[in-house]
DRENKEDREN-754680 format. One record per residue (C-alpha): residue in one letter; x, y, z. Coordinates in steps of 0.5 Angstrom, whole numbers, plus 500, padded with zeros to 3 digits. Layout:
# DRENKEDREN-754680
AXYZ ...
This chain:
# DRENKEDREN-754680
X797295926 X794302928 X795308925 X796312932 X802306934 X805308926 X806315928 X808315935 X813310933 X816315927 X815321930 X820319936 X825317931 X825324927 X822329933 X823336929 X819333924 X814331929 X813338932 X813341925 X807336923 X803338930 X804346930 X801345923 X796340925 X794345930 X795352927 X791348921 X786343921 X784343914 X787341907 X782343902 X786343896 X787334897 X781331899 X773330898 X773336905 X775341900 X767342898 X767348901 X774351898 X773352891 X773359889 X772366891 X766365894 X770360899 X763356899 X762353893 X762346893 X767343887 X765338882 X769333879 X768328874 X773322877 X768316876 X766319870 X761324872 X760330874 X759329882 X761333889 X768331891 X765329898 X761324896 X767320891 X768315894 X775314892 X782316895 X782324890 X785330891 X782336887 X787343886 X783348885 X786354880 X787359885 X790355889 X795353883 X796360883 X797362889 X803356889 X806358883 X804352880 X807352873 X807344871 X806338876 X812339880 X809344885 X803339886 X807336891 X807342896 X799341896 X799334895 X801330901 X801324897 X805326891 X812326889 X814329882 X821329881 X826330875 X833329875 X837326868 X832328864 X826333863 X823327858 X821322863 X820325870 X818320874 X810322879 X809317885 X804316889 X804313897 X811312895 X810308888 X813311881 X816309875 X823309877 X829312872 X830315865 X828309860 X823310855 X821303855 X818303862 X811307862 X808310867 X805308874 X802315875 X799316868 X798324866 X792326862 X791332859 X784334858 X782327857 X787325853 X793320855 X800323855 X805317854 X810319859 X809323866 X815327864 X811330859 X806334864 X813338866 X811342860 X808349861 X800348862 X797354861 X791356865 X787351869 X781350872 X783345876 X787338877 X786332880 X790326884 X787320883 X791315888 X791308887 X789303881 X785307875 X782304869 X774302869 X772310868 X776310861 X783312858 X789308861 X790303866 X795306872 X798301877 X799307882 X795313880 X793318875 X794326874 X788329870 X789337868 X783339866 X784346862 X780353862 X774351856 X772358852 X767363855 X761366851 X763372854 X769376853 X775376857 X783377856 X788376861 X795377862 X801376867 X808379868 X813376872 X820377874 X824374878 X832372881 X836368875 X833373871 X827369870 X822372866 X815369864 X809372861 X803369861 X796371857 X789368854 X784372851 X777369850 X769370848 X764369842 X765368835 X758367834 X752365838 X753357838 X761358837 X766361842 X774361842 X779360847 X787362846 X791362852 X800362851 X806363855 X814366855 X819363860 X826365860 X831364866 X838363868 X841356870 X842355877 X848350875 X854354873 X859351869 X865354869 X869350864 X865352858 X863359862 X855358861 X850356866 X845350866 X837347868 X836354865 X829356862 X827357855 X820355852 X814358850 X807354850 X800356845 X795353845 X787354841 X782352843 X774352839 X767350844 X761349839 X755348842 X749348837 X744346841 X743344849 X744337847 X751337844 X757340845 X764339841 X770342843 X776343839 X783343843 X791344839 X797346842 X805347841 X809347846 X817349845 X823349849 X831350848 X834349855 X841346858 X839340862 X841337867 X847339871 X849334877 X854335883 X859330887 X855329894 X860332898 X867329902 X862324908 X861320902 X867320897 X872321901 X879324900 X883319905 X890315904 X895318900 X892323896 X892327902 X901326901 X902332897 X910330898 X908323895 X903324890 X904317886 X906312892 X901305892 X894306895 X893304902 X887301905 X884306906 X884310899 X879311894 X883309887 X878312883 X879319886 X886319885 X886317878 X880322877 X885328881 X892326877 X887327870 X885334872 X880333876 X880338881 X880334888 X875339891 X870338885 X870331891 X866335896 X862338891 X855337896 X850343895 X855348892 X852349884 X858350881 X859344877 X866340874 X864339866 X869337861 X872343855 X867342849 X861338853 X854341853 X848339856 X844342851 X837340848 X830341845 X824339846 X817340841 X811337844 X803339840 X797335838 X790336838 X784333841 X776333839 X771331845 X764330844 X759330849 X752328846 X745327850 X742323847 X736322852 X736316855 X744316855 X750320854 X756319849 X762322850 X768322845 X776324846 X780323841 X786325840 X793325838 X800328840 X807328837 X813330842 X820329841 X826331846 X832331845 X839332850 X846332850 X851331857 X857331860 X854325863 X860322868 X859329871 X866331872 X872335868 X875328866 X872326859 X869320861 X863318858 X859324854 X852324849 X853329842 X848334840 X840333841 X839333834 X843326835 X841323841 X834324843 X826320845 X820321839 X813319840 X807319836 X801317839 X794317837 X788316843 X781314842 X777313848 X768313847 X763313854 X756312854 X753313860 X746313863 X741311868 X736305869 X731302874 X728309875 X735312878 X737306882 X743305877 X748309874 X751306869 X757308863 X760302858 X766305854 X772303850 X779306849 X784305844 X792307844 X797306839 X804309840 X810309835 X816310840 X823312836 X829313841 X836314837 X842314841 X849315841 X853315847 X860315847 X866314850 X870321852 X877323851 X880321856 X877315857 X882310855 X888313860 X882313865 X881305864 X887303864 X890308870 X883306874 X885298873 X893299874 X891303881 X885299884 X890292882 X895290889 X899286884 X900292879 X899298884 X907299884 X907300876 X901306877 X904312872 X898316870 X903320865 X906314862 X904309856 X898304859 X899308865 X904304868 X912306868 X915306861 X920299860 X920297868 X912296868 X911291862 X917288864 X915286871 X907285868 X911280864 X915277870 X909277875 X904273870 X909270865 X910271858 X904268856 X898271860 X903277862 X904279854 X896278854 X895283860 X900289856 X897287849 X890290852 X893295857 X896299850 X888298847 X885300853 X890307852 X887307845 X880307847 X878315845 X872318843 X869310841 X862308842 X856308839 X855312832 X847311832 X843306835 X836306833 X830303837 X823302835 X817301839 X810300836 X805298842 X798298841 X792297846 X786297847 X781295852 X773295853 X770298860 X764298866 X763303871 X757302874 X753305881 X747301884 X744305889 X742299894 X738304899 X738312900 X744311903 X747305901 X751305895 X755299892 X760300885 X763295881 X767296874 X771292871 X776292865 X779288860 X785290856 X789288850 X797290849 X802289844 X808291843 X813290837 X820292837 X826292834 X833296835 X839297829 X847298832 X852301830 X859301834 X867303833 X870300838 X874296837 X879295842 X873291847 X874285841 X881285842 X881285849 X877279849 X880275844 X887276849 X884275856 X877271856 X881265857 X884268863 X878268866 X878260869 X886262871 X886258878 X890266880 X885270883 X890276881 X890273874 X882272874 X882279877 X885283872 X882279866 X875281868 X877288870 X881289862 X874286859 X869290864 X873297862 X874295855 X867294854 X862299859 X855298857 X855293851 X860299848 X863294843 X864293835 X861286836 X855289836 X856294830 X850293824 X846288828 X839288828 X835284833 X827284834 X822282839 X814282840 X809280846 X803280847 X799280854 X792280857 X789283863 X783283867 X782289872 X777292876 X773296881 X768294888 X765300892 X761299898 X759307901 X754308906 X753315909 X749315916 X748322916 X748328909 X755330912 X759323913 X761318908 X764311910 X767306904 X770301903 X774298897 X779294892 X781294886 X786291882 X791295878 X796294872 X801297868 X804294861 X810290861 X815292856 X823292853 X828295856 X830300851 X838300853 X843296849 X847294855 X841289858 X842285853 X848282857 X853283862 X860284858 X862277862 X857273862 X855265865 X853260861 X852254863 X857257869 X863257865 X864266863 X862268857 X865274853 X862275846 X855275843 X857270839 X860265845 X853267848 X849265842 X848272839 X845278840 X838276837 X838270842 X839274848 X833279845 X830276851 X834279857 X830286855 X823284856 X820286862 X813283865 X807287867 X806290874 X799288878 X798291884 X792289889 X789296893 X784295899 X782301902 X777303908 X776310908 X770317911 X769323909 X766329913 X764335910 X759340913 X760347909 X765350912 X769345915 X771338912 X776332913 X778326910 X781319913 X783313908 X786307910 X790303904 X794297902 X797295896 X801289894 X805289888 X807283884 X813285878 X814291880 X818294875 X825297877 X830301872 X836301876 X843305874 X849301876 X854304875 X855303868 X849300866 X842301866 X838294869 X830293869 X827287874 X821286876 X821285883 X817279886 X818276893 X819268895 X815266900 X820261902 X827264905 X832264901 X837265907 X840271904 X841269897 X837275895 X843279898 X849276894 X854280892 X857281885 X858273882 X863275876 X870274875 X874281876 X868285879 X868288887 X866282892 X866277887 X863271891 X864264886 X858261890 X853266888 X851263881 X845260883 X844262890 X838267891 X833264887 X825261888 X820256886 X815259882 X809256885 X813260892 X813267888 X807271890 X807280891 X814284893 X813291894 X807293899 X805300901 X800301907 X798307911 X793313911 X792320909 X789324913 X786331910 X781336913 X779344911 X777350914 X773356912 X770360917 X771366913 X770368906 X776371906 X780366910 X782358908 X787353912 X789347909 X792341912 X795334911 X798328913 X800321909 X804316913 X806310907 X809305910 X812302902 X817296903 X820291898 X819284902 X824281906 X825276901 X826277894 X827274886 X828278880 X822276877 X816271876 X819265875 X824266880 X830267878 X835271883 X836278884 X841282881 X846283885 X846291884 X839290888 X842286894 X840292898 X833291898 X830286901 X826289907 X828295906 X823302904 X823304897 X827309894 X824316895 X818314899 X818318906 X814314911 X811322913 X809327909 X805333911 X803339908 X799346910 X796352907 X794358910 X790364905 X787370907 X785376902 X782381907 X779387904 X782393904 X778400906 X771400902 X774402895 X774394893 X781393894 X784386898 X790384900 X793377899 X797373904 X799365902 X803361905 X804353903 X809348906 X811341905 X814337911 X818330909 X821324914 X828320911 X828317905 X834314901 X833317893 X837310890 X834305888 X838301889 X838303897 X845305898 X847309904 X850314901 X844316897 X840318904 X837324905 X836327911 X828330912 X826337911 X821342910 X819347904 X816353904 X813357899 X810365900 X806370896 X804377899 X799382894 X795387893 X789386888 X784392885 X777392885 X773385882 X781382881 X781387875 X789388877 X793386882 X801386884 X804380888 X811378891 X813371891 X818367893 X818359893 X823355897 X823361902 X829359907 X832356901 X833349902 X838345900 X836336898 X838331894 X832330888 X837323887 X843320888 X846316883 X853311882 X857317877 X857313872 X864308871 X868311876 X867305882 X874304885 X877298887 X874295893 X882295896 X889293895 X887287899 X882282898 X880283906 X877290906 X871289908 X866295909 X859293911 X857301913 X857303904 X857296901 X858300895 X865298895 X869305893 X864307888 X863315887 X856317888 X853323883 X846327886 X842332882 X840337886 X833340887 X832347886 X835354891 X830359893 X826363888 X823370888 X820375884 X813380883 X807378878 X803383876 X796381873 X790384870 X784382866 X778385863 
């Protein structure tokens, strides 16, 4: 596979983004904010080499051999760059995305990223924060002050320090205290009312001491307008400090002390029904004259329930439009506090160099929701002070390095170790009109029982001639059981859990080698290797007061065997809909516990050559690992109908009890296989950067929202075929696409499991400054990342959920194959009085992708283009300046991520012959959360 036959093929299919990559490719042969070519795009000057410290060294970006891209702070600044969302328009190889949760936004790399809002799940592209290990990406969404620069490390990380990564890192490194005196501040304004001010002060105390303080203010109106409860929703509301103390007594030592605090009171986060190509508004519902006639084969059940409940029937083609459906009394509000402190060391002692990072950091973050996203009260999270993710960590990371065989070995040994106490407390209940909802949702989507549907009435069939003719149909055994347990559905309302508590202590430590043999003048090989030692001990305590789930068992669980498909129907649906997501008082004051323990060998190996000064060729492997962990979600301890020994199982007692099934929590650690052949040239002015890379993914961890509960598989694949056991449909009694056969399909003999997700492709970066006062920037990623065309759900070969029969073969979720990104930045002089202007202009092209991790084709996003501007006037040595600005300028509209809107999948039909093989998600309605509309404003600076 070539690369010029790679991007033929796909510039074909998507023809407007070709032409859009080749105008950028052509006005734009540079890219200096992502890559080694950027030498000479550093600063003001615009020919000052950048230093980075990726291999633990401080080293000229063009002579790393390694897959880097370094974001200077002008460039930071030019982009509107205010956390590490807006490194996507200057990285093509990143996506940084948040959708449900600030907490736990999600960064990938060539395609590769933790998915999903579960705590328990660390992170593939770890963020670093002045050296200092941040436990979830999400966390780097915060405010970051002012920045020197940042640096996007892709591929496996962990022989120079910190925490290992499977995919990549981030690393922001701060601006240090001066010893001269400066201050600066910044005033913006914008639409949404947006309000942010900025400032940082700095200079000596003494002559060995100097102090730094940087701080920021935001406020901003939501982009979301919640009518119901007249307020708005993803607003801003936050400030960060942060002080900082540099020290240094002699040339030998410096010590630099960092504290921060970060708070945040914000309304997050709002989603919309993708528009009417998706849930469509078809069959009956479009009768105004026979508003209750039975479903046809063609009507969506759900919507109609939905509708006849109070759901505005044009909240359903809802797409891009922001005002969104939110039940009476619901809030998305929520609270953030994110602070620690950290002390690094650098001590030269002579023959070597000790550095020293310790840190430690508390964040908690709490969040409310309406999170069925509808005006019917379906399912809902109470206040944030009751429903929130709290980590404690403490970091230690010790490096000695040097040099030996007089300079023919650069060496460096460390060690790093991390203990992190994770508390998530939740409470997630059913709404107020969940109950009617269930029951006219089982009563509709059922052809035996759709004749009966009466959503005004008790049980939401027709009052005296329903029961009586459940009780005809069924007989009075089976149809009495059927009307027991529509009247406990009915009285399902403001049920749930009260305050479930899960308690996560890891700790990890691992010893580290990085070492550069200088074979020749030219001729350089580098090796690392890591050992890294995890533990995690869990423990989770429930509380639940619903009641109506155990009812509905005892009555129907023996109907599950019932030789009538109806029958078995309906049981299934009565116990699905009575105990969603594990709901279930069976579980109230049960503890359960766990613990694992794992051992990893991870490194580095590096050969480079460099023919000439300006030209680097290199090529590597390296071997990469994430930790395994606990799925931090109740309703993965099993299904609400199990199959134990292939008989159904309601109950966690029938299943052995909830501390029995701990295990269905666990989830193995993710390891990755990198292989990359790469050149960089760089002469001055011009630069540019090729790298081509392979990875292979064994137990890739996926966190996947079904519909109503949230699954984490370690995806493998299977050598052998499974004959598409892997694209099984549901294998429980009364769900959509019930396929009895199913049960032990898909599965795979362990010695035939090996990798299941592959990314491979190339980047290709290049930068140009001909002159001081103008900078082009350019860059292309083609990553081809797939899952393998036969797969199991883990490392012993065990089949694949059912949710996740889409996958095999297919790409990942947002994982464009194309993405390329371009800046242009011209500060011409003005006249001779020392002032210059400022023109600015970024953008960011992308192909298809699906947004789903589950691949569903009602989650595909069409390719798009963002574009970013900035235009000002400065005053002599920058000393003031006026800039407008708008960001997304031709205001696109996309989809961050689709979703399944939670516990509204509608019957597949009224007969068992529907079939549609375009959305095999049956009648299933899908949610998205948008990405952010256009923004603009003015900035006024000023320094002295």
């Amino acid at each position: 596979m070539t690369s010029s036959s790679l991007l033929a093929g796909h510039l074909l299919r998507t023809t407007a983004l070709g032409l859009s990559i080749a105008i950028a490719a052509a006005a734009a042969p540079a890219f200096a904010q992502d890559s080694a070519p950027q030498d000479a795009a550093s600063d003001d000057s615009g020919d000052a080499p950048i230093i980075v410290t990726a291999q633990g060294r401080s080293q000229l970006l063009s002579d790393v051999p390694v897959a880097i891209s370094a974001v200077s702070a002008e460039t930071l600044q030019n982009s509107g760059a205010n956390d590490i969302r807006q490194l996507n328009q200057v990285a093509p190889s990143l996506l940084v995305s948040s959708t449900g949760s600030e907490a736990n936004g999600s960064a990938r790399i060539r395609g590769i990223g933790t998915v999903g809002d579960n705590p328990g799940l660390e992170s593939s592209v770890p963020v670093f924060i002045d050296g200092v290990y941040r436990s979830r990406s999400g966390i780097g969404l915060n405010e970051l002050g002012e920045i020197e620069r940042v640096e996007v490390q892709r591929g496996p990380q962990g022989t120079l320090g910190g925490r290992n990564s499977s995919a990549g890192l981030i690393s922001i490194y701060s601006k240090k205290p001066s010893f001269e005196f400066g201050a600066t501040g910044e005033a913006t304004y914008g639409n949404y009312d947006y309000w942010r001010l900025g400032g940082s002060v700095t200079g000596p105390i003494t002559d060995t001491i100097a102090a730094r303080l940087d701080g920021v203010w935001v406020k901003r109106d939501g982009f979301y307008k919640d009518t119901t409860n007249d307020t708005d929703v993803n607003n801003r509301n936050r400030y960060f400090l942060r002080g900082q103390l540099l020290f240094e007594p002699t040339d030998a030592l410096s010590i630099r002390l960092i504290a921060d605090y970060t708070y945040r009171n914000e309304r997050c986060c709002a989603a919309t029904y993708i528009d009417n190509s998706v849930n469509p508004m078809i069959g009956n519902l479009n009768n105004p004259s026979a508003p209750n006639a039975p479903p046809t084969d063609t009507t969506n059940n759900i919507i109609r329930v939905l509708t006849d409940l109070g759901q505005p029937l044009g909240a359903f083609n809802q797409g891009y439009d922001r005002n969104i459906s939110v039940s009476p009394g619901r809030s998305f509000a929520g609270k953030t506090k994110d602070y620690g402190f950290s002390g690094q060391i650098d001590w030269d002692l002579g023959g070597a160099t000790l550095t020293s990072i310790t840190g430690y950091r508390e964040y908690r973050s709490g969040q409310a929701g309406d999170l069925d996203y509808g005006a019917v009260d379906i399912l809902y999270r109470a206040d944030s002070k009751d429903a929130y993710r709290q980590f404690h960590t403490f970091t230690q990371e010790l490096r000695l390095q040097g040099e030996a065989f007089d300079g023919k070995l650069d060496w460096l040994v460390g060690g790093f170790f991390a203990n992190e106490k994770l508390t998530v407390r939740d409470n997630l209940r059913f709404g107020e009109d969940y109950g009617r909802f269930a029951a006219c949702r089982l009563i509709s989507g059922a052809g035996a029982l759709s004749g009966l549907y009466s959503p005004n009435s008790p049980s939401c069939i027709f009052p005296g001639v329903g029961p009586a003719t459940i009780l005809g149909a069924l007989g009075p055994a089976i149809g009495g059981d059927v009307v027991a347990s529509l009247a406990a559905l009915d009285g399902i309302s403001d049920r749930g859990s009260i305050n479930d508590v899960y308690r996560q202590n890891g700790r990890n430590w691992a010893l580290f080698t990085h070492n550069i043999f200088h074979i020749t003048d030219k001729l350089d090989f580098t090796f690392g290797v890591r050992y890294t030692n995890d533990r995690k001990k869990f423990s989770a305590s429930f509380t639940n007061d619903n009641t109506a789930c155990q009812f509905v068992q005892s009555r129907m669980t023996d109907d599950l065997t019932n030789p009538s498909a109806t029958v078995r129907g309906v049981a299934g649906g009565l116990i699905g809909l009575a105990c969603q997501g594990n709901s279930t008082a069976e579980l109230d004051g049960v503890s359960i516990r766990d613990k694992r323990s794992e051992d990893e060998w991870t490194g580095t190996a590096i050969l480079s050559y460099k023919p000439v000064d300006d030209l680097m060729l290199y090529a590597s492997f390296s071997r990469g690992y994430k930790a395994g962990g606990f799925n931090l979600d109740r309703s993965a301890l099993k299904n609400p109908i199990q199959l134990v020994n292939g008989v159904p199982t309601t109950t966690f007692a029938a299943a052995g009890g909830a501390q029995a099934l701990v295990g269905n929590l666990q989830f193995d650690p993710e390891l990755v296989n990198n292989y990359e052949l790469g050149a960089k040239y760089s002469t001055g002015p011009f630069g540019v950067g090729l790298t081509f890379f392979r990875s292979d993914f064994k137990n890739f961890q996926l966190n996947t929202f079904n519909g109503s509960v949230f699954i984490v598989q370690t995806v493998n694949g299977c050598s052998a075929d499974l004959n598409g056991g892997d694209r099984d449909q549901s294998k429980f009694p009364g769900a959509p696409n019930f396929n009895a056969g199913a049960t032990g399909s898909g599965a795979c003999n362990p010695d035939d499991v090996s990798w299941g997700v592959r990314t491979e492709g190339f980047e290709l970066e290049a930068s140009l400054v001909p002159a001081r006062s103008f900078r082009m920037t350019a860059g292309l990623t083609y990553a081809n990342t797939k899952y393998r065309s036969n797969l199991v759900g883990n490392k012993s070969g065990a089949p694949l959920d059912q949710a996740l029969r889409l996958l095999p073969g297919n790409n990942l979720s947002n994982a464009p194959e194309l993405v390329a990104t371009g800046s242009v930045t011209w500060t011409p002089e003005i006249g001779s009085s020392g002032l210059t202007g400022l023109v600015y202009i970024d953008g960011r092209m992308t192909s298809d992708y699906n947004t789903g991790s589950d691949l569903f084709p009602q989650k595909a996003q069409d390719g798009y283009a963002l574009f970013n501007a900035r235009v000002g006037v400065r005053g002599p040595d920058e000393k003031w300046g006026i800039e407008l600005w708008a960001q997304n300028i031709f205001n696109k509209n996309y989809s961050q991520v689709a979703f399944n809107s939670p516990f509204q999948e509608g019957a597949t039909s009224t007969t068992a012959a529907f079939a549609d093989p375009q959305y095999p998600g049956g009648r299933q309605i899908f949610s998205q959360f948008l990405a952010e509309p256009r923004t603009y404003g003015v900035t006024l600076r000023g320094k002295f």
